[in-house]
C-alpha positions as a Markdown table, in Angstrom:
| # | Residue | x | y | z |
|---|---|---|---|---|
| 1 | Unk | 26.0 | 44.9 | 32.7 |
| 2 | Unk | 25.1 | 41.7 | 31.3 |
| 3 | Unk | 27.3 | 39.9 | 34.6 |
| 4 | Unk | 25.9 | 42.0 | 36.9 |
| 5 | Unk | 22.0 | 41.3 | 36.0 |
| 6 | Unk | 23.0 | 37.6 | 36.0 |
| 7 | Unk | 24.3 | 37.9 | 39.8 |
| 8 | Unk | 21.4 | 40.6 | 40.8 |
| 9 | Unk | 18.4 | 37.8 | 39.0 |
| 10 | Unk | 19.8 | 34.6 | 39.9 |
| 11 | Unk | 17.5 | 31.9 | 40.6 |
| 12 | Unk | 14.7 | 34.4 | 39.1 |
| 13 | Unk | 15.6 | 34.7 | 35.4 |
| 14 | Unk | 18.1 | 33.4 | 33.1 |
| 15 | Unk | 20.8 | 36.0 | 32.0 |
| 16 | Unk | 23.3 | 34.5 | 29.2 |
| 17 | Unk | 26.1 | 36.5 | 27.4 |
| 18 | Unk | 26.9 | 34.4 | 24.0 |
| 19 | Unk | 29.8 | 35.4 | 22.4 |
| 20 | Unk | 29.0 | 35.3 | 18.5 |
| 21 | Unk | 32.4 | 36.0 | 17.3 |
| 22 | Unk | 33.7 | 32.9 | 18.8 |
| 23 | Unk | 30.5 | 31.4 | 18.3 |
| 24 | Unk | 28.9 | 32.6 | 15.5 |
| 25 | Unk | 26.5 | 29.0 | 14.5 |
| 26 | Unk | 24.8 | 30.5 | 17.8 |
| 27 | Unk | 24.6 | 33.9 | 16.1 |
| 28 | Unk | 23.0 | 32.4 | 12.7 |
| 29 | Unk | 20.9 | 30.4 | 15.4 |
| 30 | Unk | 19.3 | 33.4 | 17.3 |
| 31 | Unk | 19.1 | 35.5 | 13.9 |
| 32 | Unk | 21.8 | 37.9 | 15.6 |
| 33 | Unk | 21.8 | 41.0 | 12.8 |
| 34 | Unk | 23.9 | 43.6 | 15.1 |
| 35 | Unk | 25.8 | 43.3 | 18.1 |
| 36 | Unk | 24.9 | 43.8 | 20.9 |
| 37 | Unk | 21.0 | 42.2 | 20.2 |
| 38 | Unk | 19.4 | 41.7 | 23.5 |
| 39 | Unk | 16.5 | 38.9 | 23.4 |
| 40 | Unk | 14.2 | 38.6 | 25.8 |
| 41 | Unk | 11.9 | 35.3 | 26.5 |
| 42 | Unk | 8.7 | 34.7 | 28.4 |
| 43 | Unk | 9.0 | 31.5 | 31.2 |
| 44 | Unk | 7.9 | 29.1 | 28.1 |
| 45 | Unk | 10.3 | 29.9 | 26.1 |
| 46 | Unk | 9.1 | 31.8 | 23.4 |
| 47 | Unk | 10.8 | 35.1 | 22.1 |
| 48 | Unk | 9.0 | 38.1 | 23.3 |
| 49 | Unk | 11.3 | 41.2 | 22.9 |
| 50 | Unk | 14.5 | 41.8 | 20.9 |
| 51 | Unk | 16.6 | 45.0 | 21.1 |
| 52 | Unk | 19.9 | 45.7 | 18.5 |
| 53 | Unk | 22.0 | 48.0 | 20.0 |
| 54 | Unk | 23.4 | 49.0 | 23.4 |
| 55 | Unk | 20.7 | 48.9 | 26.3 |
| 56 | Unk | 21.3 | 50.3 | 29.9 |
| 57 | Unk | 21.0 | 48.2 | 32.8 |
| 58 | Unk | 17.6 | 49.9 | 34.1 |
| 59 | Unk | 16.0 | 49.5 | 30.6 |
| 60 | Unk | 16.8 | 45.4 | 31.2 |
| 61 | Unk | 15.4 | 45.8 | 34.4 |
| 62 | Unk | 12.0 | 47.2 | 33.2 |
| 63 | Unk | 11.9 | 44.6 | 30.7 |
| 64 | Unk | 12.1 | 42.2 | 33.6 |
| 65 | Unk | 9.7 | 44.0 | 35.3 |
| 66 | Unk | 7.0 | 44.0 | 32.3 |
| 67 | Unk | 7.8 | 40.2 | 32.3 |
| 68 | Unk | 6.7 | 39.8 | 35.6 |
| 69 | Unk | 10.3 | 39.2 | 36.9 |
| 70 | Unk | 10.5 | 40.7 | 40.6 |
């Protein structure tokens, strides 16, 4: 899911995958408690949404969406 979003919002919104078992600093980093954790950041870089636990592709989208990613 996590591919496809990045194809589908390129140039429009930043989608990253980081694999915390073979990077786990980046896990500490991110305050990763459960995987998968889905955070989602405004244009300035500040956190404004963070889901633990599997979360469907049109949920993402809607998150986008409330972000004011079109």
């Amino acid at each position: 899911i996590i591919e496809e979003l990045r194809v589908e919002y390129e140039g429009r919104a930043a989608v990253l995958f980081i694999d915390v078992w073979k990077h786990p600093e980046q896990g500490a980093r991110f305050g990763v408690q459960g995987i998968p954790t889905q955070i989602f950041y405004d244009a300035g870089g500040r956190e404004v949404g963070r889901h633990v636990g599997f979360l469907d592709k049109e949920s993402i989208r809607d998150t986008f969406a409330k972000l004011g990613v079109r």
